[in-house]
N, C-alpha and C positions, 0 to 999 in steps of 0.2 A: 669412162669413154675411151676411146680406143683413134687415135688419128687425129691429123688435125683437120679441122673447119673448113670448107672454101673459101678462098672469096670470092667474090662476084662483081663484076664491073656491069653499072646501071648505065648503060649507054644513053638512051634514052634523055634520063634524067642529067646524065655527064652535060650531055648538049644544051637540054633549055636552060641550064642553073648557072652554066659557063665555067663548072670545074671539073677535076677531073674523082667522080664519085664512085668507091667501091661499097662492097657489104660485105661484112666480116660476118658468114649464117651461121652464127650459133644458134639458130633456130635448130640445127639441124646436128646437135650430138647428141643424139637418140636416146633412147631407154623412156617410154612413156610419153612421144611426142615432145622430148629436147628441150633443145630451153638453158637459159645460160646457168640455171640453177643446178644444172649436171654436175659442172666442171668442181662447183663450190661444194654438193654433196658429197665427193667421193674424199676428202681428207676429213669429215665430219663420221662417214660411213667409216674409213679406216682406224679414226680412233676409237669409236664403238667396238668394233669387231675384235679390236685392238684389246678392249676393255670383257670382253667373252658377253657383250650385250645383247638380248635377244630382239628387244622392242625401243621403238624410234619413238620419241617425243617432240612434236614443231607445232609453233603457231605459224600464223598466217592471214590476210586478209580473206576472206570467202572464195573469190578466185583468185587465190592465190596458188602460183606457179611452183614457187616451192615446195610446200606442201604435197600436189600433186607429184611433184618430182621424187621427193622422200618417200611417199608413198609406191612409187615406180620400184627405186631402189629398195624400200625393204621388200620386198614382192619379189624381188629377184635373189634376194640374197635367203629367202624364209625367213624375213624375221614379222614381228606385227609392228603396223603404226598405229600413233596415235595424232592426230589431229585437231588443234585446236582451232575454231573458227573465229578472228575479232569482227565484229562492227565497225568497219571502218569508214563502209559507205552507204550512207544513206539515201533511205527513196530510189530504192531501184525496183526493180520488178520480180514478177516471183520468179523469172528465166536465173533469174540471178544467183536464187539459193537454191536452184537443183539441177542445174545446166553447166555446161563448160568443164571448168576443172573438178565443180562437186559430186558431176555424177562419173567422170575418170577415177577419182579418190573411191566413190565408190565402187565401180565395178572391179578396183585393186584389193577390195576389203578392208581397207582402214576404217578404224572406230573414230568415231569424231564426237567433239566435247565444243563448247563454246564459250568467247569471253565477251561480254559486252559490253567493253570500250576498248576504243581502236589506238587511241593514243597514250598507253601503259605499259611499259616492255615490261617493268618492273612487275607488275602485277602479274602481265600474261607467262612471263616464267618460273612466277611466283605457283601460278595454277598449276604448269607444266611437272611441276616438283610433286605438288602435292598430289596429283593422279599417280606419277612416279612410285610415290611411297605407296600407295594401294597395288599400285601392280606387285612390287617389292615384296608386299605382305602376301602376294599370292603365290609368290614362286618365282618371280618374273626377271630378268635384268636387265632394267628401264637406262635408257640415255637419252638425257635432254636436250638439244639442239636450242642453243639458248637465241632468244632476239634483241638482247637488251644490252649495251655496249660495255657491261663489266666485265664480258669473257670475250676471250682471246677469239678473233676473228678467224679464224680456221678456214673457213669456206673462203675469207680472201686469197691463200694461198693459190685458189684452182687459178683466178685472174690472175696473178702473178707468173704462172707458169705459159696462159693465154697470153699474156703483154707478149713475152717471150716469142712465143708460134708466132704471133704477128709480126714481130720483125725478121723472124726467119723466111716469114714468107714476100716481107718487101722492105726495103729499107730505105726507100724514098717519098717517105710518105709526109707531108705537112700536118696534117690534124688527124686525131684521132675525135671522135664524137660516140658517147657513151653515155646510156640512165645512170643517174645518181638516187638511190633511193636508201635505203640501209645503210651504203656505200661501200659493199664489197666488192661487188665488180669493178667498181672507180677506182676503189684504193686501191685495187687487186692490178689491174690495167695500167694506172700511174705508173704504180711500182717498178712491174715487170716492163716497161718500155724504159724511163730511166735505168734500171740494172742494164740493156740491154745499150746502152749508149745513146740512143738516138733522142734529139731532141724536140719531134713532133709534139705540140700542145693536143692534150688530152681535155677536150670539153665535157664537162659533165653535165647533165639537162637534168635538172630538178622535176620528180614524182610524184615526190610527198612534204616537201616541204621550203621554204621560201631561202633566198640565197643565202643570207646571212645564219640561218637556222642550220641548214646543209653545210656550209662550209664550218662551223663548228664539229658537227658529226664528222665530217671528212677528217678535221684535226685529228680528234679522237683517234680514228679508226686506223690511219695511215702511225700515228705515234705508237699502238696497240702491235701494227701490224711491224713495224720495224722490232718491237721486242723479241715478236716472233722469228725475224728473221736475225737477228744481230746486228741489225744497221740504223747507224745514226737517220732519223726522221726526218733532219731539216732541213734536208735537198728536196726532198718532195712533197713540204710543206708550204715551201713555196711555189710549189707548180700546181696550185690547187686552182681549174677555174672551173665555178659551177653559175648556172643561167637557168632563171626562173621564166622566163618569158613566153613558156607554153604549159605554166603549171598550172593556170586557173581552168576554170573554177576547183579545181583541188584531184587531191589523190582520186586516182577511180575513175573521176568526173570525164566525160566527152564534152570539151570547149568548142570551139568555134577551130581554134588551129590544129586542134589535134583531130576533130572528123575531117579536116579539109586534108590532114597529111594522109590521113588512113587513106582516105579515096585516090590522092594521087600516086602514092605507091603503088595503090594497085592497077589503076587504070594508066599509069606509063610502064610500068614494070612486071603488072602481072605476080607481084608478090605483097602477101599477105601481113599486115602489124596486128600488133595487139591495143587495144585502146589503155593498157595503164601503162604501159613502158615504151614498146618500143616506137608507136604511133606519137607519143611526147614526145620522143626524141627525135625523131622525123623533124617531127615540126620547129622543138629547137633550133636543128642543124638551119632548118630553114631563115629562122630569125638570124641566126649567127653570120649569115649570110648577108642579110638585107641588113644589116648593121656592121658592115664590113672585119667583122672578126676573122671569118673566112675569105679570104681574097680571091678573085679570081685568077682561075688555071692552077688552084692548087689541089695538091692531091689529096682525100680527103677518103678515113674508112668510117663507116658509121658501123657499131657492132649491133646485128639485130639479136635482140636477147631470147626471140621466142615467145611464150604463152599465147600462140593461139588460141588454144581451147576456151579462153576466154572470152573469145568475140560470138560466142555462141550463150554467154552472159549477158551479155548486151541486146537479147536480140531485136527487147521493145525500143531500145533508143536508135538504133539501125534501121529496124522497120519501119517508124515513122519516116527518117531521112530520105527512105527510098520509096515508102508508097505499099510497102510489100505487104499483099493479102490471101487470101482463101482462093485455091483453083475455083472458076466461076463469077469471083466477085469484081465488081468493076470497084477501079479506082480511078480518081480523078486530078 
């Protein structure tokens, strides 16, 4: 990506909430309809390219943002992707496996493979290897984009150079509010605000998993990512805060607080979430609010991470919400 992000001040929302609310759109660092998963790809893409690799390797949930991003990226550079699809969510609808991001991945041309369980990194890069080798045996020079917290977190770097942009762009800011899900955009955002001096709290809203679960992964990932950088971890081990409190019914899932944020983002602001990330963290921020974490009159950025193309996955859970039918048909 090329520039940095806006922000955006939700007036609107600044007023009824009583703080003072920006948006940090990474919705909008382009290449395949953006998505924070940009910023993370291009130090994963440079050591590939780095490595004379032709073809990209990533798992991912079914609308998964990633994926489609990887897939963007290799499309742009010629190389091939491969796609691995997990089960992560079940009982959706069929919009779900061949809408949104699945049918983006495919009109990119990426080959796609599947795993069926959702909660195996170990396995799923387990797989990723093994198509690897078959490609290998065909001529191919596979790289694996791992998801499973034994390798070096890479794609945190891109957050960390975002923490960064963010306080070049304001340095008065009280909280930061951010998806925790993998946790490289958290750890990546922690980081680069601490490097950067400023001591605004970095909330992270939990995705995919419950607080005490997450904030273990956070350990991990921020101890991983200091390796990477040469810096002592324990200053930003202690600034880890993550909140579970819009993560039911679970990864994927549309709760009760995350359609009710989806809806008010857009009918006060007129701008679009995604139901797995950044419409949870909507609604987070919301709780962190009415539980006085966020005080009022402070300033406050929520970073929207992108994946729309996923709400066009959803669209039996949506439809019902709104009534939506057949030109012609009456609904009641």
């Amino acid at each position: 990506m090329s520039g940095a992000t806006p922000l955006e001040r939700l007036n609107r929302l600044s007023e009824e909430l009583g703080i003072d609310l920006w948006l940090k759109r990474d919705d909008l660092t382009g290449l395949g309809f953006g998505g924070n998963k940009t910023r993370q790809l291009e130090f994963y893409f440079g050591d590939a390219l780095a490595q004379g690799a032709d073809t990209i390797l990533i798992t991912g949930a079914v609308q998964s943002n990633y994926v489609r991003s990887a897939a963007a990226a290799a499309a742009k550079l010629g190389m091939k992707s491969v796609l691995q699809l997990e089960e992560r969510v079940p009982n959706m609808g069929p919009e779900y496996y061949k809408s949104g991001n699945v049918l983006l991945a495919k009109l990119l041309g990426a080959e796609h493979m599947t795993y069926p369980v959702g909660e195996d990194e170990v396995g799923a890069d387990a797989a990723l290897h093994a198509r690897a080798e078959e490609l290998r045996a065909q001529g191919r020079k596979p790289y694996v984009i791992h998801l499973g917290l034994n390798h070096p977190p890479l794609g945190a770097l891109g957050y960390v150079a975002a923490g960064q942009e963010l306080c070049e762009q304001t340095r008065d800011f009280d909280a930061v509010v951010v998806p925790s899900g993998s946790g490289a955009t958290h750890g990546g955002l922690l980081t680069g605000i601490a490097l950067s001096g400023m001591s605004a709290r970095v909330h992270g809203v939990c995705v995919r998993r419950d607080r005490e679960k997450q904030r273990e992964r956070m350990s991990i990932v921020l101890q991983k990512l200091g390796s990477l950088l040469g810096i002592d971890p324990a200053r930003l081990l202690a600034k880890i805060e993550v909140w579970d409190g819009a993560l039911a019914p679970g990864y994927g899932k549309l709760g009760a607080k995350t359609r009710s944020a989806l809806e008010r983002m857009a009918q006060s602001e007129g701008i679009f979430l995604d139901p797995v990330y950044s419409a949870k963290t909507f609604a987070g921020l919301l709780d962190l609010i009415s539980e006085e974490q966020i005080q009022p009159g402070q300033k406050v950025v929520m970073i929207h991470t992108g994946g729309l193309p996923a709400l066009f996955g959803y669209e039996s859970e949506l439809a019902e919400d709104f009534r939506i039918s057949a030109p012609g048909v009456r609904t009641h």
